[in-house]
C-alpha positions in Angstrom: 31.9 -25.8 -55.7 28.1 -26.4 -54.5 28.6 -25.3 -51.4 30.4 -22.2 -52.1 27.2 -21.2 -54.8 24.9 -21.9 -51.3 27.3 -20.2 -48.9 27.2 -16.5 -51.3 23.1 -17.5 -51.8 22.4 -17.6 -47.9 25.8 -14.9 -47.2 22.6 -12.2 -48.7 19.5 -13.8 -47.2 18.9 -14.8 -50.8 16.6 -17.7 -51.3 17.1 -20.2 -54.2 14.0 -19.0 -56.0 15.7 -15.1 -55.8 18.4 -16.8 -57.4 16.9 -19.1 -60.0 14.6 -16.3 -61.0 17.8 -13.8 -61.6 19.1 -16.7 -64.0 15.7 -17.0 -65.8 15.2 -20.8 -64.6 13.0 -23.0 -61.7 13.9 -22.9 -58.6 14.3 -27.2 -58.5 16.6 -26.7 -61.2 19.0 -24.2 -59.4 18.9 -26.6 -56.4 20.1 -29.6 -58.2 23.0 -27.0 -59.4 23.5 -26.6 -55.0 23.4 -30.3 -54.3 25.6 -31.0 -57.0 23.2 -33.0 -58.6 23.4 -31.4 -61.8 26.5 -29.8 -63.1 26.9 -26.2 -63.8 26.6 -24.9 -67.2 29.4 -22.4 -68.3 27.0 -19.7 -69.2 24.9 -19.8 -65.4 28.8 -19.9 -63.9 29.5 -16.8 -65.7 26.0 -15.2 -64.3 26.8 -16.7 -61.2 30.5 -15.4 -60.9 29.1 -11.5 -61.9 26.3 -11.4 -60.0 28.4 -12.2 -56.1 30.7 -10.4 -58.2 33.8 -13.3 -57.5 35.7 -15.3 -59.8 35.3 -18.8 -61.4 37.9 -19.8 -60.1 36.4 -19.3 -56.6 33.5 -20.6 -57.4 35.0 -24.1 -58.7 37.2 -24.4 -55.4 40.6 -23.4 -57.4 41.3 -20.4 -55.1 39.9 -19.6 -52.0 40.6 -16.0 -52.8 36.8 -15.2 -53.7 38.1 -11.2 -55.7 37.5 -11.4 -59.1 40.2 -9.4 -61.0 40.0 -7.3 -63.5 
């Protein structure tokens, strides 16, 4: 899962402070959520999931189909 949240970050030249700033929060925070050393909240998944515009699922390694449906 952390690497796929890295791999959509860096996918848009995005850095982790454009990312952590979009979910209102530090930028060390969001990178403990990339090294997996903190787990992800339901509510930043969710925010995370809309903003790449992808499913949960996807982002939690249970498909590697990375469409969100509707």
């Amino acid at each position: 899962m952390y690497k796929r949240i890295r791999d959509l970050r860096e996918d848009r030249d995005l850095t982790q402070s454009n990312i952590a700033k979009m979910l209102g929060m530090s930028q060390t925070g969001y990178s403990k959520y990339e090294t997996g050393e903190n787990d992800i909240p339901t509510t930043i998944l969710i925010k995370l999931a809309r903003f790449y515009n992808t499913s949960i699922d996807y982002l939690l390694g249970q498909t590697d189909i990375p469409m969100r449906y509707k």
